[in-house]
Backbone as CSV, one residue per row, in Angstrom:
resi,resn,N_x,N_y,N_z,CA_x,CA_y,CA_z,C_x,C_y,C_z
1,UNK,179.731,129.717,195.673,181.164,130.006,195.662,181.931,128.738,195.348
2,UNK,183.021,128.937,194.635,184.215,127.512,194.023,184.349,127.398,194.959
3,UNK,184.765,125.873,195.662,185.761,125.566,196.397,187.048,124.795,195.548
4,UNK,188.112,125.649,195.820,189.027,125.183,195.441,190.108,124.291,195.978
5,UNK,190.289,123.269,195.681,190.955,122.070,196.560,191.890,122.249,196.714
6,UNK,192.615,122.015,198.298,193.779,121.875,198.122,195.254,120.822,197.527
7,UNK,196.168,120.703,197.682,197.190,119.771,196.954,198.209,119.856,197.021
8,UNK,199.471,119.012,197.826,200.799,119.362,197.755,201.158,119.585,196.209
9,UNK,200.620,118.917,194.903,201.145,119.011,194.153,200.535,120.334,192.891
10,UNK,200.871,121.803,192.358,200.428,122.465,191.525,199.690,121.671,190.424
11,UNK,200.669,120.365,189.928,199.376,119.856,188.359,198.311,119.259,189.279
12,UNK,197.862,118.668,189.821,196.869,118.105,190.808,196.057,118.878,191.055
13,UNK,196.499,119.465,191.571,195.383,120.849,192.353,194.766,121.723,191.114
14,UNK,195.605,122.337,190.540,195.277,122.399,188.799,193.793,121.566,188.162
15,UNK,194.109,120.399,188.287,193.067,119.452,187.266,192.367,119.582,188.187
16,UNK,192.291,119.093,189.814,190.898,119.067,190.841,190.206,120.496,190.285
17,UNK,190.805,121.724,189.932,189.925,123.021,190.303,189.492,123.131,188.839
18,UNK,189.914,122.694,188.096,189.481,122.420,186.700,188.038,121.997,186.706
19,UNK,188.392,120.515,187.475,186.873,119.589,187.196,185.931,120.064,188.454
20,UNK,186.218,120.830,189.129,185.292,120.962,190.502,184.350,122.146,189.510
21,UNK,185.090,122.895,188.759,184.548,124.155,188.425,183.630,123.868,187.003
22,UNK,183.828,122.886,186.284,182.889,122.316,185.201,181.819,121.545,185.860
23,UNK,181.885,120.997,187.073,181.352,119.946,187.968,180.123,121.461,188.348
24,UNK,180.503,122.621,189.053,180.044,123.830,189.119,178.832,124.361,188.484
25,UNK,179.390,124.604,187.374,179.296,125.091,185.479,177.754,124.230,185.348
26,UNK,177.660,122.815,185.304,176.816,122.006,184.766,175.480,121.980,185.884
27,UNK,175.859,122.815,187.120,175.237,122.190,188.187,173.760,123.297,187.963
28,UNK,174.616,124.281,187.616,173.833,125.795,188.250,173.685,125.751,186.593
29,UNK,173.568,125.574,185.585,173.469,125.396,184.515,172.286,125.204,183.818
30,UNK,172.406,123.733,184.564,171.018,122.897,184.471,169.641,123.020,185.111
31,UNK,169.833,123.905,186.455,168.540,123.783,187.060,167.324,124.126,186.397
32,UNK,167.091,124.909,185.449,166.129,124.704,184.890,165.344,123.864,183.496
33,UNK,166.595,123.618,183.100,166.068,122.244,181.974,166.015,120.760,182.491
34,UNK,167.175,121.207,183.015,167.448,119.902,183.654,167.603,119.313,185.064
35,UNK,165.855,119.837,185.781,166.500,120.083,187.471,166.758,118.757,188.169
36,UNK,166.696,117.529,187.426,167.000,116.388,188.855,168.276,115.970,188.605
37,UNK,168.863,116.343,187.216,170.645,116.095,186.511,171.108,117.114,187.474
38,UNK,170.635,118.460,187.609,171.259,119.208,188.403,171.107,118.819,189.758
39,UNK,170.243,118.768,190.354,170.163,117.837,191.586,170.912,116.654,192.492
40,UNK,171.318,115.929,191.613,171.919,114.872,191.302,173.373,115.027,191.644
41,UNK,173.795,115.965,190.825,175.258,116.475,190.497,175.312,117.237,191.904
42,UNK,174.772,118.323,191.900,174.587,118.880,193.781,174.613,118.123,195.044
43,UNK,174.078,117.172,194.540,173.486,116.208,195.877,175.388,115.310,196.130
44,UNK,175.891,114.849,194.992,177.191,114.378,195.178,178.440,115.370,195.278
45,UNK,178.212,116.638,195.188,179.316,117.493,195.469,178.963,118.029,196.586
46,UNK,177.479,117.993,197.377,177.348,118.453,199.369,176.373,117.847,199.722
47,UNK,176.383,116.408,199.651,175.838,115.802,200.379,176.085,115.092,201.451
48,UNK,177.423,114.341,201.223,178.468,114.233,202.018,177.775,111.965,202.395
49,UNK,177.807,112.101,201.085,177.248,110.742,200.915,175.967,110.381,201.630
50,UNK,175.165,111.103,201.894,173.663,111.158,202.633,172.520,110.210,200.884
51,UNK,172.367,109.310,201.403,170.584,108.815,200.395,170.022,110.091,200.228
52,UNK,169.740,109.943,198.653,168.995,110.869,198.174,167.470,110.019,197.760
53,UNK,166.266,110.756,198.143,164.884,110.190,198.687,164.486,111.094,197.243
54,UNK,163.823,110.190,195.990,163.070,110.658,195.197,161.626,110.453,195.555
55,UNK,160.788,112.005,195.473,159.882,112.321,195.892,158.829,111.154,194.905
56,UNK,157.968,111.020,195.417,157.268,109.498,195.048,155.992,109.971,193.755
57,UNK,155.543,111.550,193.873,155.431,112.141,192.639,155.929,112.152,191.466
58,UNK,157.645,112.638,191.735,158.451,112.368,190.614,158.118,111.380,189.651
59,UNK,158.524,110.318,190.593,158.915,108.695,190.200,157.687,108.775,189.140
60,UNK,156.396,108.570,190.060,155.203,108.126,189.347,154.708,109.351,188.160
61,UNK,155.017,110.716,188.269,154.793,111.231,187.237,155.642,111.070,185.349
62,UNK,156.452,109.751,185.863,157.343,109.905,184.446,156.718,109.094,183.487
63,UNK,156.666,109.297,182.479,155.472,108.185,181.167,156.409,107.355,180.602
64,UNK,157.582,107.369,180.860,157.895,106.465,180.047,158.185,105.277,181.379
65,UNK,158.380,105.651,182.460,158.185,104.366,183.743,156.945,104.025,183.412
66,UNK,155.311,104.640,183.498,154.274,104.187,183.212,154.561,102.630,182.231
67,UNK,154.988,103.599,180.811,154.970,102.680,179.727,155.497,101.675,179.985
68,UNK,156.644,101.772,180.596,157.322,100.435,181.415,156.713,99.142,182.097
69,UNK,155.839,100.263,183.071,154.918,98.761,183.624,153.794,98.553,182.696
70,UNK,153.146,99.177,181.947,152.277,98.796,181.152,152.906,97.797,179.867
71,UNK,154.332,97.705,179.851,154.848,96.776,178.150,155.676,95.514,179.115
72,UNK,155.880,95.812,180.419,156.817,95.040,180.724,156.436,93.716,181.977
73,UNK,155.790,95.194,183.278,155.712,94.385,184.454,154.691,93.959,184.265
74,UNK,153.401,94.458,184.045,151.962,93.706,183.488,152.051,92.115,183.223
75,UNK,152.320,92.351,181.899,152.937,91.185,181.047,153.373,89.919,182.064
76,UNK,154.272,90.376,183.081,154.875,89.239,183.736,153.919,88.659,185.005
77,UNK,153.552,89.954,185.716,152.096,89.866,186.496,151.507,88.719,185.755
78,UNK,151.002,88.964,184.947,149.554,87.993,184.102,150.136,86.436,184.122
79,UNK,151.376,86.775,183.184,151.795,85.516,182.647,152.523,84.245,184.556
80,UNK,153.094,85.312,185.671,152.976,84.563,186.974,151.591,84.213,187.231
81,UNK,150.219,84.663,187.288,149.293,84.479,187.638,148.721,83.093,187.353
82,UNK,149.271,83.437,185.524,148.525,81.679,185.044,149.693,80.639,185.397
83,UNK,150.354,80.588,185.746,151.381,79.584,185.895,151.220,79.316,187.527
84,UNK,150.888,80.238,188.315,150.295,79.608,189.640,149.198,79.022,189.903
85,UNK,148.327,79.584,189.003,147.067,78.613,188.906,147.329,77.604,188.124
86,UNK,147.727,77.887,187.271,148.138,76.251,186.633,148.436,75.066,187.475
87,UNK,149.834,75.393,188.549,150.399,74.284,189.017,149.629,74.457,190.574
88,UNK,148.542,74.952,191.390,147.321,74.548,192.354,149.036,75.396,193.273
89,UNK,149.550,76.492,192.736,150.343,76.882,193.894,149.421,78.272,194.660
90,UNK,148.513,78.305,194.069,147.614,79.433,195.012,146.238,78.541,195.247
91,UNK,145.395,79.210,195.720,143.678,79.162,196.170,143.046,79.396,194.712
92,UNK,142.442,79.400,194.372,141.985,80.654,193.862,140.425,80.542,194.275
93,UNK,140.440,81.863,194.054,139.675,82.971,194.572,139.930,83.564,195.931
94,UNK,141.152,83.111,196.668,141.827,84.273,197.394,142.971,85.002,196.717
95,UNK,143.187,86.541,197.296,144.114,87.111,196.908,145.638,86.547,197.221
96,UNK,146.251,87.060,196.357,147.907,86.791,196.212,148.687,87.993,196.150
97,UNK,150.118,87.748,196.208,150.870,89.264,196.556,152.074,88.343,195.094
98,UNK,152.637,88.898,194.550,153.528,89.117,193.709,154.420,90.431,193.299
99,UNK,155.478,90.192,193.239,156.857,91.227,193.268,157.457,91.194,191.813
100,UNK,158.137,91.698,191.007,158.734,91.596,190.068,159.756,92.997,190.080
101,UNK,160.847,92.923,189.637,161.739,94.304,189.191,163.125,94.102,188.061
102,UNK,162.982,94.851,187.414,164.253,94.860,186.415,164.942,96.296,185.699
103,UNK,165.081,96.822,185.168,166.017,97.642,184.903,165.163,98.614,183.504
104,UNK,164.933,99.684,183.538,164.643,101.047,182.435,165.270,102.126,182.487
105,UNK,165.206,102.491,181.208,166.298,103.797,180.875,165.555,104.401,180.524
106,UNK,165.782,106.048,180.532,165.129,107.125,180.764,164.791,107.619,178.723
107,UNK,164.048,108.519,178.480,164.522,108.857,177.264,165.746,109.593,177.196
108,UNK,166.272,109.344,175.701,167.250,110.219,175.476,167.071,110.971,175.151
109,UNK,168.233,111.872,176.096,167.652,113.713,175.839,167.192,114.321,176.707
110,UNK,166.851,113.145,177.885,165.216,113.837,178.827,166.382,114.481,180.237
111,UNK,165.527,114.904,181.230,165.738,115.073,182.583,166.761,113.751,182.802
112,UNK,166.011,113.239,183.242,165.795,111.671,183.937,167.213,110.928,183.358
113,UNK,167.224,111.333,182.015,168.438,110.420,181.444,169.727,111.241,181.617
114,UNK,169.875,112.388,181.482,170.760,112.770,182.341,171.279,112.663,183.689
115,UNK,169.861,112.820,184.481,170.340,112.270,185.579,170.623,111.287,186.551
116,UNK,170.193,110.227,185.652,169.939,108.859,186.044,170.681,107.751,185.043
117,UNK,170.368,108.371,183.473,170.369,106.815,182.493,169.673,106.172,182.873
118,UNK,170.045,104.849,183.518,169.116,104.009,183.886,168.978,103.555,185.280
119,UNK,167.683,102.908,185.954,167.670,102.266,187.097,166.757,101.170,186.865
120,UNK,166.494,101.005,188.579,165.841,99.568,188.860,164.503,100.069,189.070
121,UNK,162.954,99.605,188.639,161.963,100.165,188.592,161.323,98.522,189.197
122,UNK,160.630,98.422,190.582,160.364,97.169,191.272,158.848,97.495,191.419
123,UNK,157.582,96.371,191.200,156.426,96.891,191.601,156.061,95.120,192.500
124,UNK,155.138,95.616,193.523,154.763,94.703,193.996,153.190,94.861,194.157
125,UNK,152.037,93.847,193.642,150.822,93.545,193.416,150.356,92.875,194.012
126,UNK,149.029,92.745,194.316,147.941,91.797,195.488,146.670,91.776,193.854
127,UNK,146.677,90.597,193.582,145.710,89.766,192.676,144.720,88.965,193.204
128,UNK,143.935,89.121,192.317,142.229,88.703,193.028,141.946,87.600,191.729
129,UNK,141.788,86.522,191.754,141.377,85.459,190.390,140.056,85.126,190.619
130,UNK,139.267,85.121,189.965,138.041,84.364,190.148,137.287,83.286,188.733
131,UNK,137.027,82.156,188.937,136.698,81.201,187.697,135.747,82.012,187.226
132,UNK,135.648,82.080,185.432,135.291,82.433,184.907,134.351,81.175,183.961
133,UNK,135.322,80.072,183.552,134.854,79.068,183.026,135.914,77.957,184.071
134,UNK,136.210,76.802,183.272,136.999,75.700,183.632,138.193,76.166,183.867
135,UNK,138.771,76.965,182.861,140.022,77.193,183.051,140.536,78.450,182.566
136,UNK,139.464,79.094,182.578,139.367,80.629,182.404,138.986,81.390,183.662
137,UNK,139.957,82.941,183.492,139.423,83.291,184.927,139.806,85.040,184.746
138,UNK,139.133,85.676,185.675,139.164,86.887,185.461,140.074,87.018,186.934
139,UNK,141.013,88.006,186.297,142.278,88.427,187.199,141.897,90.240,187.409
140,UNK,141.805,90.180,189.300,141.990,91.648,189.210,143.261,92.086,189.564
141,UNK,143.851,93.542,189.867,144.778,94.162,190.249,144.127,94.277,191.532
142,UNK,143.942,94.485,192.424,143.682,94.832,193.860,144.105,96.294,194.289
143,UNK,145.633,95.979,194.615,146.762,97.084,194.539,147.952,96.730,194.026
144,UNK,148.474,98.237,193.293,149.670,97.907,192.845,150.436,99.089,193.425
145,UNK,151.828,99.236,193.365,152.653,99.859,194.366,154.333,99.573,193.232
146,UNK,154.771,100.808,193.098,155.920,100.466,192.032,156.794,101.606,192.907
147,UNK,158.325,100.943,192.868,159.412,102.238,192.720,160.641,102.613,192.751
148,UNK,161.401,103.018,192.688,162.837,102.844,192.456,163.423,102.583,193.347
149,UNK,164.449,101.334,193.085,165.058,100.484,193.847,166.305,100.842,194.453
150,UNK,166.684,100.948,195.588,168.003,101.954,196.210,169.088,101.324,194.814
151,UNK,169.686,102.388,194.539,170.907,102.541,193.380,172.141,103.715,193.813
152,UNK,173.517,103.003,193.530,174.282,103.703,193.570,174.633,104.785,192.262
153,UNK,174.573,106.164,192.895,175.537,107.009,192.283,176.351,106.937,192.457
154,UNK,177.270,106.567,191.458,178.932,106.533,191.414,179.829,106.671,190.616
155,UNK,180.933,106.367,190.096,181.812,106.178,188.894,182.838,105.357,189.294
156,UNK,183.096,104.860,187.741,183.968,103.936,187.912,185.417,104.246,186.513
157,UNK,186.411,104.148,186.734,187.261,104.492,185.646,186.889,103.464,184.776
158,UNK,187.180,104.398,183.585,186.615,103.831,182.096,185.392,103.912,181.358
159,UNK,184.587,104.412,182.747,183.128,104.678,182.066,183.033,106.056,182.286
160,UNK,181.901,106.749,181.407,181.677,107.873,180.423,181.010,109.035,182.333
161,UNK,181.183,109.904,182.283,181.043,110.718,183.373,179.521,111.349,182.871
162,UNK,179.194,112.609,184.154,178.055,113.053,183.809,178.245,114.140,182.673
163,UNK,177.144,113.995,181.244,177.265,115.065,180.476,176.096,116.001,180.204
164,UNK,176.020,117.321,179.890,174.814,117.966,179.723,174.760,118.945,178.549
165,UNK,173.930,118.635,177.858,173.786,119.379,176.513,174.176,120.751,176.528
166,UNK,175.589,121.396,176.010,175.895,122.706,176.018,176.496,122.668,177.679
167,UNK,176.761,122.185,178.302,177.121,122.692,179.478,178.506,121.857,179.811
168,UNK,178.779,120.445,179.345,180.014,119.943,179.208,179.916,118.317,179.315
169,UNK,180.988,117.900,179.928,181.102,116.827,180.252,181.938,116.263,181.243
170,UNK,182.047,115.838,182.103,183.019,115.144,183.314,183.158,113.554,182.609
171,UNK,184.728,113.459,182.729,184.721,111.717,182.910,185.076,110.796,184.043
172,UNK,184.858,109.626,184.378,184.178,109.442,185.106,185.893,109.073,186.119
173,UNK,186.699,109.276,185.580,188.136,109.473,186.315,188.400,110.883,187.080
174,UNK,188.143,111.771,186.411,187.408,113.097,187.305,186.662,113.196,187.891
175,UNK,185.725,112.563,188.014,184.563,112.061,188.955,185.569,111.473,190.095
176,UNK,185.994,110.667,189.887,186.556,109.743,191.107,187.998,110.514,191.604
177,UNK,188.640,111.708,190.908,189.355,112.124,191.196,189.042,113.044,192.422
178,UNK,187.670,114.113,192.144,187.360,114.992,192.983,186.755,113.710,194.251
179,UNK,186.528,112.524,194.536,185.791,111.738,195.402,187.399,111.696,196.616
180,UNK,188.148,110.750,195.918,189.485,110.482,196.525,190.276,112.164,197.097
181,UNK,189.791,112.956,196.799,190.254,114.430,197.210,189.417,114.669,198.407
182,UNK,188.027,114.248,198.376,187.470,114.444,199.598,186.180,115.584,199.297
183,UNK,186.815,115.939,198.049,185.510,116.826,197.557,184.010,116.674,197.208
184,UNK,183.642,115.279,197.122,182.570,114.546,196.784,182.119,113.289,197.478
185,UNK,181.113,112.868,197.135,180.871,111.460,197.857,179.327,110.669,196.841
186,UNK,179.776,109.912,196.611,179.136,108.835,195.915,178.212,108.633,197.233
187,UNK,176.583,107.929,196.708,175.310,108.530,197.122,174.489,107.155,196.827
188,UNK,173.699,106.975,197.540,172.482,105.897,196.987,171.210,106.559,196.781
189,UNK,170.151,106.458,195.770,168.869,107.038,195.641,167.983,105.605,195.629
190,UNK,166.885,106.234,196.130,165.230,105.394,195.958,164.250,106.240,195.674
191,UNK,163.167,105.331,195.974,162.472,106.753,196.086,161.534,105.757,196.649
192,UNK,160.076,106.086,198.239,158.910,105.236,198.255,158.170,104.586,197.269
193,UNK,157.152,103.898,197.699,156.564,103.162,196.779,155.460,103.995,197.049
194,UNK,155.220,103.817,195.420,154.063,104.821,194.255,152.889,104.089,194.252
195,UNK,151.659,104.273,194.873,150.072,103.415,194.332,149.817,103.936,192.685
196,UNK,149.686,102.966,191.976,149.995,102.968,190.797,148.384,102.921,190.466
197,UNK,147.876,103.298,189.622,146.328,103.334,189.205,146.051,103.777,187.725
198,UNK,146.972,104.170,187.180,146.930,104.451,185.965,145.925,102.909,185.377
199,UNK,145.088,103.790,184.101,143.522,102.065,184.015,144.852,101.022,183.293
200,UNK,145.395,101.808,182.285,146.279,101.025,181.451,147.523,99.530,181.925
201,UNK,147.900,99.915,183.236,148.602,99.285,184.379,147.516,98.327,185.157
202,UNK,146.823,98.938,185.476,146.126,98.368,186.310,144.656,97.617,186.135
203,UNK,144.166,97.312,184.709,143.026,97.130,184.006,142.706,95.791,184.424
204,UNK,141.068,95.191,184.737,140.752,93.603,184.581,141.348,92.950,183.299
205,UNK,141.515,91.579,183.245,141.952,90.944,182.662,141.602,89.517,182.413
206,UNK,141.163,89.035,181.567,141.195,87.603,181.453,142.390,86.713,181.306
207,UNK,142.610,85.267,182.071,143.544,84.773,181.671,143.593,82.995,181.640
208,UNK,143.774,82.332,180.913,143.594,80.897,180.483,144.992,80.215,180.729
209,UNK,144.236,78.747,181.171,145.352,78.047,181.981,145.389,76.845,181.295
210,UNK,144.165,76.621,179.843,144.213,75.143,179.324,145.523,74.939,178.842
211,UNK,146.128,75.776,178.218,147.685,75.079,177.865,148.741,74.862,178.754
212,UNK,148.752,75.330,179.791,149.439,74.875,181.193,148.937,74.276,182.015
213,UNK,147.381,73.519,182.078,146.857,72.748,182.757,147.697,71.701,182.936
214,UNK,147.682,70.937,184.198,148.578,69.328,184.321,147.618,68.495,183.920
């Protein structure tokens, strides 16, 4: 059922029942193409500003996060590894813990990018080195553990509102219009951390320290 807002003023109340009812429109719209955009949009029109907890399946079932840590966080994993052995800031051949996180966007077009665009994707790793030669060494993964980093849902005037293919668009001054009415509430999401095992993420590795040797 609409809820229709109230308003001392007719144009006011007007535009709130306008955007509450496209806000509506997109919600019940989407659930099946688009169920976490719809989700999303639900979760900030009765949630009543409550954290929204992405199920840790989700997270880890998306391929293009995979691809993420496989083009991005890997990469930085490896390349911290040799630079601690380089400068005698670990043991080696005991394990180490390393953290890294930065920012991915969803595809365009997808679920995810509707309902998200973009977030913070954080993984934290326990590495195993063992000499291989002088200054060669085989690096394992141990465990790895990745996942989305608490983020605000919100809006801000001037930026672009939520839109959904065939179903409309909110901007993001209507967004903040129905918030300041009392009709909505801006939201933080995460989601637990994901044991990551995919081989591609998580594969042995060789890695050389003669050009960063002291």
């Amino acid at each position: 059922m609409s809820r229709v807002p109230q308003s001392s003023s007719p144009a006011r109340s007007s535009s709130l029942t306008s955007t509450l009812l496209k806000v509506e429109v997109m919600i019940w719209g989407a659930r099946i193409r688009y169920p976490q955009a719809s989700k999303n949009l639900e979760h900030w029109l009765n949630g009543h500003g409550k954290a929204l907890s992405i199920p840790v399946q989700d997270f880890a079932s998306q391929r293009f996060v995979i691809e993420h840590l496989i083009s991005v966080h890997r990469p930085q994993f490896i390349d911290g590894a040799r630079h601690r052995l380089a400068s005698g800031d670990v043991v080696r051949g005991r394990p180490f813990v390393m953290q890294y996180y930065d920012s991915v966007t969803a595809p365009v077009h997808s679920d995810w990018y509707y309902a998200f665009g973009g977030f913070q994707v954080e993984s934290q790793v326990s590495v195993d080195v063992n000499v291989k030669e002088s200054s060669s060494f085989d690096l394992r993964f141990l465990t790895w553990n990745s996942r989305m980093r608490p983020y605000e849902y919100h809006w801000k005037p001037g930026i672009q509102g939520p839109a959904i293919p065939f179903l409309g668009r909110v901007t993001g001054e209507e967004m903040l219009a129905l918030e300041r009415a009392g009709k909505s509430q801006s939201f933080s999401y995460s989601s637990d951390w994901a044991a990551i095992t995919d081989p591609q993420v998580v594969a042995s590795t060789t890695i050389d320290i003669s050009s960063l040797a002291r």
